[in-house]
FILOLUM-974738 format. One record per atom (N, C-alpha, C, O): residue number from 0; chain; atom name; x, y, z. Coordinates in steps of 0.02 Angstrom, whole numbers, padded with zeros to 5 digits. Layout:
REM residues N
node num NUM; chaine A; atome CA; X X; Y Y; Z Z
...
***
This chain:
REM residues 76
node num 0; chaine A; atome N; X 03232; Y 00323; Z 01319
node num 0; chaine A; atome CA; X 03213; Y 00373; Z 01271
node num 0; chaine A; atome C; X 03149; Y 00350; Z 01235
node num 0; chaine A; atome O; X 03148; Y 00292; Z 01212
node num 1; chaine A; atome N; X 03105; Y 00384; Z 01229
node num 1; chaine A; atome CA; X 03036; Y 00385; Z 01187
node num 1; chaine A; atome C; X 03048; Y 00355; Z 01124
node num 1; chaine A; atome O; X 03104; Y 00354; Z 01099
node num 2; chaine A; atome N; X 03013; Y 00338; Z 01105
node num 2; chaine A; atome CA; X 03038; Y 00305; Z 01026
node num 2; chaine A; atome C; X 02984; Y 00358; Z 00963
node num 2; chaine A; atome O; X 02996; Y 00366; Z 00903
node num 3; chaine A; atome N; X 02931; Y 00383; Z 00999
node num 3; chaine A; atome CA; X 02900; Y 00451; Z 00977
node num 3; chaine A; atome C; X 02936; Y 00511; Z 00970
node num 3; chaine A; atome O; X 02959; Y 00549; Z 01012
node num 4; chaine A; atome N; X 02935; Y 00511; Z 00897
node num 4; chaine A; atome CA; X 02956; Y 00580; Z 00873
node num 4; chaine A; atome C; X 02953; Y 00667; Z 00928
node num 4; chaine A; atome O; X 02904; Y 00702; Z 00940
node num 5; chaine A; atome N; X 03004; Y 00673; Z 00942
node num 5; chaine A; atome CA; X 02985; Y 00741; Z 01002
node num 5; chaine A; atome C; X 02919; Y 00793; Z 00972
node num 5; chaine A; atome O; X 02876; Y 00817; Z 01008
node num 6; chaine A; atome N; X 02923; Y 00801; Z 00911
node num 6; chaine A; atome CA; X 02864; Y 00845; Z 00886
node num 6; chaine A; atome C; X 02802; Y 00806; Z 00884
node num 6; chaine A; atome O; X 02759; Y 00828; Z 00846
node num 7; chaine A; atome N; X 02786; Y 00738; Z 00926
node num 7; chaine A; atome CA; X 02712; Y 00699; Z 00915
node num 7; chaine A; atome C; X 02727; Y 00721; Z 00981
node num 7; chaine A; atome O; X 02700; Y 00777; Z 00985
node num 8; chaine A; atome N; X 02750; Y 00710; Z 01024
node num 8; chaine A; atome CA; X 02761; Y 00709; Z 01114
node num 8; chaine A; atome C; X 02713; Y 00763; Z 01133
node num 8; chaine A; atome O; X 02718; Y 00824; Z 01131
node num 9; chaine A; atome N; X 02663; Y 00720; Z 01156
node num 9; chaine A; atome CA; X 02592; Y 00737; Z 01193
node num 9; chaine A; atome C; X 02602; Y 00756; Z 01269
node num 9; chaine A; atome O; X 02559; Y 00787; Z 01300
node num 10; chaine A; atome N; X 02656; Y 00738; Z 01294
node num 10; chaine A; atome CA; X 02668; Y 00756; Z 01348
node num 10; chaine A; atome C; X 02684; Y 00829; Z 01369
node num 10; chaine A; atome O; X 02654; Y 00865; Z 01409
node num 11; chaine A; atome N; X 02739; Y 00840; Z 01334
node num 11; chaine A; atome CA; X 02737; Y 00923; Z 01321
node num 11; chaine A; atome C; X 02700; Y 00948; Z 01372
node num 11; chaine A; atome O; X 02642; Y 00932; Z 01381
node num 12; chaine A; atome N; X 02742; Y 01003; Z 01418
node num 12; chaine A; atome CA; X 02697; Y 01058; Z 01451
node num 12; chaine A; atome C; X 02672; Y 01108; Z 01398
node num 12; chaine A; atome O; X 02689; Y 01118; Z 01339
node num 13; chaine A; atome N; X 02617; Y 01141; Z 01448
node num 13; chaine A; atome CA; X 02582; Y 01188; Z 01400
node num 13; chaine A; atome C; X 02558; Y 01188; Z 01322
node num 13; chaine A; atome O; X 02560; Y 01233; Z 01280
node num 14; chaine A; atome N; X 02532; Y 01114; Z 01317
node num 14; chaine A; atome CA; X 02485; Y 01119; Z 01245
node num 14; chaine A; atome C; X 02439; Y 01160; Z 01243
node num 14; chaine A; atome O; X 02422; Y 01187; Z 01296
node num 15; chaine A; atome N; X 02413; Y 01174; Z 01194
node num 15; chaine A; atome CA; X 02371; Y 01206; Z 01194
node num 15; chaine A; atome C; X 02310; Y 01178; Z 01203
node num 15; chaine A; atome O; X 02325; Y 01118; Z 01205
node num 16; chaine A; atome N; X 02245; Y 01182; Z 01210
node num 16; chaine A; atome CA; X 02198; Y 01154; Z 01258
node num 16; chaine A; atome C; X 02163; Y 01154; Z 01171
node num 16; chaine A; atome O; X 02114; Y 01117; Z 01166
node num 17; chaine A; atome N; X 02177; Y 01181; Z 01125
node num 17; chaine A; atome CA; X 02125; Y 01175; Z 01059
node num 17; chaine A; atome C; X 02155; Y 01102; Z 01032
node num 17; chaine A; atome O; X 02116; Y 01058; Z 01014
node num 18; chaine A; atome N; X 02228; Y 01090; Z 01029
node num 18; chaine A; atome CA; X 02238; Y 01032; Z 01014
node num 18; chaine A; atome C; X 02214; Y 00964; Z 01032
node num 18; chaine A; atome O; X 02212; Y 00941; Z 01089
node num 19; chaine A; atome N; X 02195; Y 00935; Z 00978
node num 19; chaine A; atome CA; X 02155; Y 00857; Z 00977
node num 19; chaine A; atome C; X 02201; Y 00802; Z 00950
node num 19; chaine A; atome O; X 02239; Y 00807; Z 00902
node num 20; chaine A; atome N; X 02192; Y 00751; Z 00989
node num 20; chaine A; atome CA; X 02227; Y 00682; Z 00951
node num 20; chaine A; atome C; X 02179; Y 00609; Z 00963
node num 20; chaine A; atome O; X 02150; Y 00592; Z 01014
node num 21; chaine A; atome N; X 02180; Y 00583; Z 00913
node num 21; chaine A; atome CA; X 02152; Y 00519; Z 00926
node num 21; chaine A; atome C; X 02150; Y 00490; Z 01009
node num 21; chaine A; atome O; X 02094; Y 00476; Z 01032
node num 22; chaine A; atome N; X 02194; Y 00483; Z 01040
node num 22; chaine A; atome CA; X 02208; Y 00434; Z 01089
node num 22; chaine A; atome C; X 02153; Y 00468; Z 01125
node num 22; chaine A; atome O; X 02107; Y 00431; Z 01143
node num 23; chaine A; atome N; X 02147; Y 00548; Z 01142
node num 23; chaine A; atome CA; X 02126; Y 00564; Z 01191
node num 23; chaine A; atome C; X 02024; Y 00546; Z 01178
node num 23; chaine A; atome O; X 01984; Y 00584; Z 01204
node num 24; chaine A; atome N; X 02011; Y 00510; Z 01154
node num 24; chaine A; atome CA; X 01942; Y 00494; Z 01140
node num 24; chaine A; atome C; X 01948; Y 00417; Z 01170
node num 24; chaine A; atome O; X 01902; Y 00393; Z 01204
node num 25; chaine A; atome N; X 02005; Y 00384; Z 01156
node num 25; chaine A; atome CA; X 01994; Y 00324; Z 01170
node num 25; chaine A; atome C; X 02002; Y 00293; Z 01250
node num 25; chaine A; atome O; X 02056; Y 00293; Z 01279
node num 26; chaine A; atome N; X 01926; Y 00260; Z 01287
node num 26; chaine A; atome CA; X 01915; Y 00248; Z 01330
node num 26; chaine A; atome C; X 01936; Y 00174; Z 01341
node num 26; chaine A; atome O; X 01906; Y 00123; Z 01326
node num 27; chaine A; atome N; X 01995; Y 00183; Z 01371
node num 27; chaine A; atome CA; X 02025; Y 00094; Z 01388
node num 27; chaine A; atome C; X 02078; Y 00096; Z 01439
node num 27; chaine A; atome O; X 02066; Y 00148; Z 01471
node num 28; chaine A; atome N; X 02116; Y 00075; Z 01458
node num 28; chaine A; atome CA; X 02183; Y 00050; Z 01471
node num 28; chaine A; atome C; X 02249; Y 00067; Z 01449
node num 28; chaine A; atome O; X 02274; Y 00011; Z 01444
node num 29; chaine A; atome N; X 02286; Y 00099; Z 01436
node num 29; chaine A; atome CA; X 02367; Y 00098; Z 01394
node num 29; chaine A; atome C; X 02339; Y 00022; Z 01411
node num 29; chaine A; atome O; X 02296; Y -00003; Z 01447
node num 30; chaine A; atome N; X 02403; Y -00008; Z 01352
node num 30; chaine A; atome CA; X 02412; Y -00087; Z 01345
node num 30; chaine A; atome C; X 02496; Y -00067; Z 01361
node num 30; chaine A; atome O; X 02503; Y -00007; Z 01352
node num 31; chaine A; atome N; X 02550; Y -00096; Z 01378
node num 31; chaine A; atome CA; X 02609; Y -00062; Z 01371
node num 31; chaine A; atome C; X 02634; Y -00132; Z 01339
node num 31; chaine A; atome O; X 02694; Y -00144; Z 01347
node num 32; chaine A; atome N; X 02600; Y -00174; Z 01308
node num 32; chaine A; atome CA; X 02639; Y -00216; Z 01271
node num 32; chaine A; atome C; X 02643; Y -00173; Z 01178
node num 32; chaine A; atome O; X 02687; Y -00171; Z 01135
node num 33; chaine A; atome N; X 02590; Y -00152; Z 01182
node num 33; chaine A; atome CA; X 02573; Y -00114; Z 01112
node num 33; chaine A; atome C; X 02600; Y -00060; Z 01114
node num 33; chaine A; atome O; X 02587; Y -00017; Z 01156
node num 34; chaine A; atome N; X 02653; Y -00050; Z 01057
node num 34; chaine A; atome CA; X 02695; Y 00008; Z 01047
node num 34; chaine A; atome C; X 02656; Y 00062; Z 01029
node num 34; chaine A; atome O; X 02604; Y 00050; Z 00999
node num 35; chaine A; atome N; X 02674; Y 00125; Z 01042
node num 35; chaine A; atome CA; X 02644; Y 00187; Z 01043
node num 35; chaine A; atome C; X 02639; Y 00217; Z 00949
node num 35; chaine A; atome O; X 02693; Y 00241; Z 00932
node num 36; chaine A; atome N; X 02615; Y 00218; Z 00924
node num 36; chaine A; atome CA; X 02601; Y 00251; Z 00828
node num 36; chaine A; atome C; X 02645; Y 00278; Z 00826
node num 36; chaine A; atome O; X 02692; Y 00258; Z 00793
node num 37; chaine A; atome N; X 02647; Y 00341; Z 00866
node num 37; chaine A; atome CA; X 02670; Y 00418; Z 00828
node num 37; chaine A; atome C; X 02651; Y 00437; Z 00781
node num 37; chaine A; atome O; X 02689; Y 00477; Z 00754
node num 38; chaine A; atome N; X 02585; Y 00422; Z 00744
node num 38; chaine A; atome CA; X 02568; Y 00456; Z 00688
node num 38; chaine A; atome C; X 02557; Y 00498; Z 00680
node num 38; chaine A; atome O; X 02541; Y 00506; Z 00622
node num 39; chaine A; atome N; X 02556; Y 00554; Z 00719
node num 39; chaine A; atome CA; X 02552; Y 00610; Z 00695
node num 39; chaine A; atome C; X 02474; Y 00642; Z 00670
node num 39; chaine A; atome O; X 02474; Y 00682; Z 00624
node num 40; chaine A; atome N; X 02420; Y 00627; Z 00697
node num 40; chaine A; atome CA; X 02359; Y 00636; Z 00672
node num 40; chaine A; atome C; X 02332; Y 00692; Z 00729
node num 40; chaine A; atome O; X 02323; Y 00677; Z 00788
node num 41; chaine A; atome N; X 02323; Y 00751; Z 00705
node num 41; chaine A; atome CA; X 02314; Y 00787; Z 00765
node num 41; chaine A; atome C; X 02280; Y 00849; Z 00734
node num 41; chaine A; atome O; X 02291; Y 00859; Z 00674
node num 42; chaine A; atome N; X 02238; Y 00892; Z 00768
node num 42; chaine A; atome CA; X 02186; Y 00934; Z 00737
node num 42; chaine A; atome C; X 02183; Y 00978; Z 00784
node num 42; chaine A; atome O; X 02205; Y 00961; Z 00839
node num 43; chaine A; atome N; X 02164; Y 01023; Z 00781
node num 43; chaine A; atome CA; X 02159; Y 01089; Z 00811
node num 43; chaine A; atome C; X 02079; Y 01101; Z 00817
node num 43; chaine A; atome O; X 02048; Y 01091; Z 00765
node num 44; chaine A; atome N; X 02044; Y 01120; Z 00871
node num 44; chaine A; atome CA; X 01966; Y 01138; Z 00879
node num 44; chaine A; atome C; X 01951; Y 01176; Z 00837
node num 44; chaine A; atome O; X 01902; Y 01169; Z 00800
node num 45; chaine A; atome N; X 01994; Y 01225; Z 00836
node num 45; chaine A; atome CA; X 01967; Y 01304; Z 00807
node num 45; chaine A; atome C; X 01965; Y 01303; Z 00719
node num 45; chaine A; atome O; X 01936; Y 01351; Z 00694
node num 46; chaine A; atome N; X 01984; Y 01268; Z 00689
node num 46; chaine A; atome CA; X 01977; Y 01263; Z 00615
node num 46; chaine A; atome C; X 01954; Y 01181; Z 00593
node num 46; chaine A; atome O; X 01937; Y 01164; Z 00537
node num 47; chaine A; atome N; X 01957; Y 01151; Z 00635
node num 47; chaine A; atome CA; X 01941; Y 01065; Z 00627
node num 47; chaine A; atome C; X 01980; Y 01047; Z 00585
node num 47; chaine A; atome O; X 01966; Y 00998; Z 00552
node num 48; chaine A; atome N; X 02039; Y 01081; Z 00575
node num 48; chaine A; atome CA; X 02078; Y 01013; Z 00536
node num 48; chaine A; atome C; X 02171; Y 01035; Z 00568
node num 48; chaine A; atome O; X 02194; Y 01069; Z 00614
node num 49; chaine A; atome N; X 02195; Y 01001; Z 00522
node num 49; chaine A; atome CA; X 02267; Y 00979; Z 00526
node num 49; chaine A; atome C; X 02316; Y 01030; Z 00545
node num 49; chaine A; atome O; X 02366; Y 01021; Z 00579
node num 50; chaine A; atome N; X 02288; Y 01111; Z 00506
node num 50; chaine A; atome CA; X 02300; Y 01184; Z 00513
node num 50; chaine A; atome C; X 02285; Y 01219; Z 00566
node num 50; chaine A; atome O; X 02225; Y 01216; Z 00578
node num 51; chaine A; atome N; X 02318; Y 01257; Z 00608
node num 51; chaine A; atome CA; X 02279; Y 01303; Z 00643
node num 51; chaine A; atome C; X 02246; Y 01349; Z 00624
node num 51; chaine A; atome O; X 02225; Y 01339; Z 00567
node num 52; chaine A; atome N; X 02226; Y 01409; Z 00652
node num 52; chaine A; atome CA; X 02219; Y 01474; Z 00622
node num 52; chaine A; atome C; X 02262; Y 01505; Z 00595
node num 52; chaine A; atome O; X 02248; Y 01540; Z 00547
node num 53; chaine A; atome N; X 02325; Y 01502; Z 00618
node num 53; chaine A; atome CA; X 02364; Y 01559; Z 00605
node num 53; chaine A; atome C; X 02412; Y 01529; Z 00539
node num 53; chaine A; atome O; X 02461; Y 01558; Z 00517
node num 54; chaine A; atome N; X 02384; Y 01466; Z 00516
node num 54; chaine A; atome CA; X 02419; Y 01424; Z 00451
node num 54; chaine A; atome C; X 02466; Y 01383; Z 00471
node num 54; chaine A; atome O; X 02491; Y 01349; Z 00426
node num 55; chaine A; atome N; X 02485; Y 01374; Z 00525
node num 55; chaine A; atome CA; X 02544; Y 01338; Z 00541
node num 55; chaine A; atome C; X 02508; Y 01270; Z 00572
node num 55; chaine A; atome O; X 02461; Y 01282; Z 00610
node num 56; chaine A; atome N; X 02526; Y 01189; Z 00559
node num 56; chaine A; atome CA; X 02526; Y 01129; Z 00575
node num 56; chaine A; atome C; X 02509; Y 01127; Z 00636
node num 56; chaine A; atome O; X 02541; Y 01165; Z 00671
node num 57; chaine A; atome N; X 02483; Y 01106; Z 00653
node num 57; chaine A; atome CA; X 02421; Y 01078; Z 00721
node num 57; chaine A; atome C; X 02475; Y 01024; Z 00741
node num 57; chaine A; atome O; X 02476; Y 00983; Z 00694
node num 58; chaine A; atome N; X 02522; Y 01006; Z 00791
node num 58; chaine A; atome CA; X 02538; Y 00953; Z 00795
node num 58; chaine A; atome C; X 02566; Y 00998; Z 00889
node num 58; chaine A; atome O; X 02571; Y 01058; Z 00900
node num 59; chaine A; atome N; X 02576; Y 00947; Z 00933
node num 59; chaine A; atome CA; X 02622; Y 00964; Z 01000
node num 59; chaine A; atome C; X 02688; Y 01017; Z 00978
node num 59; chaine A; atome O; X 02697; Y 01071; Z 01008
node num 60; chaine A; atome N; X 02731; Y 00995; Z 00922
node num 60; chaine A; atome CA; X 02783; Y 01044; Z 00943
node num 60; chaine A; atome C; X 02771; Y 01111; Z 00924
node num 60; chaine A; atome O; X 02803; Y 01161; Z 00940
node num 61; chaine A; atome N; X 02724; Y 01108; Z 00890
node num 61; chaine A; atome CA; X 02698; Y 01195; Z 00888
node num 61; chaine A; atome C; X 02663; Y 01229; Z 00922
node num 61; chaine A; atome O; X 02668; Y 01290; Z 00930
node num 62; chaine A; atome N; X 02611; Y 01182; Z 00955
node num 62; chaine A; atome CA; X 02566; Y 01202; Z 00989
node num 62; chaine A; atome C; X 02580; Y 01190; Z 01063
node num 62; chaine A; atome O; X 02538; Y 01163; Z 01098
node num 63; chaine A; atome N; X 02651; Y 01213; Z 01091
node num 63; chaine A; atome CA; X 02659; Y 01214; Z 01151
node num 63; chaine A; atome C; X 02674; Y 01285; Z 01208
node num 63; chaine A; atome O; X 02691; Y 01300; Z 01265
node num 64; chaine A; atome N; X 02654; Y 01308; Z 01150
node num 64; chaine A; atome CA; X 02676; Y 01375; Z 01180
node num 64; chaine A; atome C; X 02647; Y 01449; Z 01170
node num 64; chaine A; atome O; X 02624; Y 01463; Z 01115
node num 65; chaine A; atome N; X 02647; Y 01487; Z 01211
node num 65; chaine A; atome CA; X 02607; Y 01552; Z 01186
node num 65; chaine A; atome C; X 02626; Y 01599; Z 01151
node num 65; chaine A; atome O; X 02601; Y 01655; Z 01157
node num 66; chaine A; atome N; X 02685; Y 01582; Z 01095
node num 66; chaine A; atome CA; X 02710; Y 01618; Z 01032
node num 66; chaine A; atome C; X 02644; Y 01617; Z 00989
node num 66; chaine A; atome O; X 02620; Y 01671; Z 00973
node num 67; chaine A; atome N; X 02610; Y 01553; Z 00969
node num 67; chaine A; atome CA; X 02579; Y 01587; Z 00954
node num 67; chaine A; atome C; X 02511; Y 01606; Z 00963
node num 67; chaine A; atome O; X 02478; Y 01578; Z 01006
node num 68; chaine A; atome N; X 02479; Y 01667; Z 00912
node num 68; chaine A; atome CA; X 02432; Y 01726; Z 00929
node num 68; chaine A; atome C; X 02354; Y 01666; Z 00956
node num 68; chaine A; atome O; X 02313; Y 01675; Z 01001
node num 69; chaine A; atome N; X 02359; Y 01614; Z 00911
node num 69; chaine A; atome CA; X 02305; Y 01588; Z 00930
node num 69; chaine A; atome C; X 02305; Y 01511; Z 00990
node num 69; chaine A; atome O; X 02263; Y 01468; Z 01002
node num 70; chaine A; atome N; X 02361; Y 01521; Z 01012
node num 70; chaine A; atome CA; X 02368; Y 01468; Z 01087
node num 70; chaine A; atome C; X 02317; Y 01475; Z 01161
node num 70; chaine A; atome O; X 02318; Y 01514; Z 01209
node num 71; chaine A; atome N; X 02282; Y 01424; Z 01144
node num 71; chaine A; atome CA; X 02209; Y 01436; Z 01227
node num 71; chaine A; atome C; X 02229; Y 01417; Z 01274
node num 71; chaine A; atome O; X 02184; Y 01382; Z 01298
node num 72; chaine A; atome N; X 02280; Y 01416; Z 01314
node num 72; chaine A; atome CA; X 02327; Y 01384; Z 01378
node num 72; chaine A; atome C; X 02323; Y 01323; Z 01359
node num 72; chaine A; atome O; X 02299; Y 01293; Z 01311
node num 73; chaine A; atome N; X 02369; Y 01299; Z 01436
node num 73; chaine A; atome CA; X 02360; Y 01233; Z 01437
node num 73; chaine A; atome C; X 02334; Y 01203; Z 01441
node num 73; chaine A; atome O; X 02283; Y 01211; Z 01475
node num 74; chaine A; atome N; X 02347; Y 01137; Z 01405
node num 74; chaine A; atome CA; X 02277; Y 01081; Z 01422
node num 74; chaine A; atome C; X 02298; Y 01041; Z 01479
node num 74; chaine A; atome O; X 02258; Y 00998; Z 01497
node num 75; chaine A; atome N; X 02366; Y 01046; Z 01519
node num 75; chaine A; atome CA; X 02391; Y 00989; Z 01543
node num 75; chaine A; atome C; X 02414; Y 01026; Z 01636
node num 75; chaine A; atome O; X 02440; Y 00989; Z 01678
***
């Protein structure tokens, strides 16, 4: 079992392709000795911050799906 909170879980089918997270900038290796954050730091393109458009939290478990109005397919 993941030790990441299911609502950080980047894996998730069908994110939405506006969603951003740190990791995905960082050009390296996984280390798999170094445990995974889960912090939770995640941003949406379309408003640049923490919020989506539609007011609701920028994070994977919301943004997995095409409920809602402002979801750009998948990124995955």
């Amino acid at each position: 079992m993941s030790s990441v909170p299911e609502r950080f879980n980047t894996e998730r089918e069908g994110l939405c392709s506006a969603l951003h997270w740190k990791s995905q900038y960082i050009w390296s290796s996984p280390d798999p000795t170094v445990p995974r954050s889960g912090d939770g730091l995640f941003w949406c393109a379309m408003t640049q911050t923490c919020i989506g458009p539609d007011g609701q939290l920028a994070e994977p478990g919301n943004c997995c799906s095409g409920d809602r109005g402002c979801h750009c397919g998948a990124s995955k």
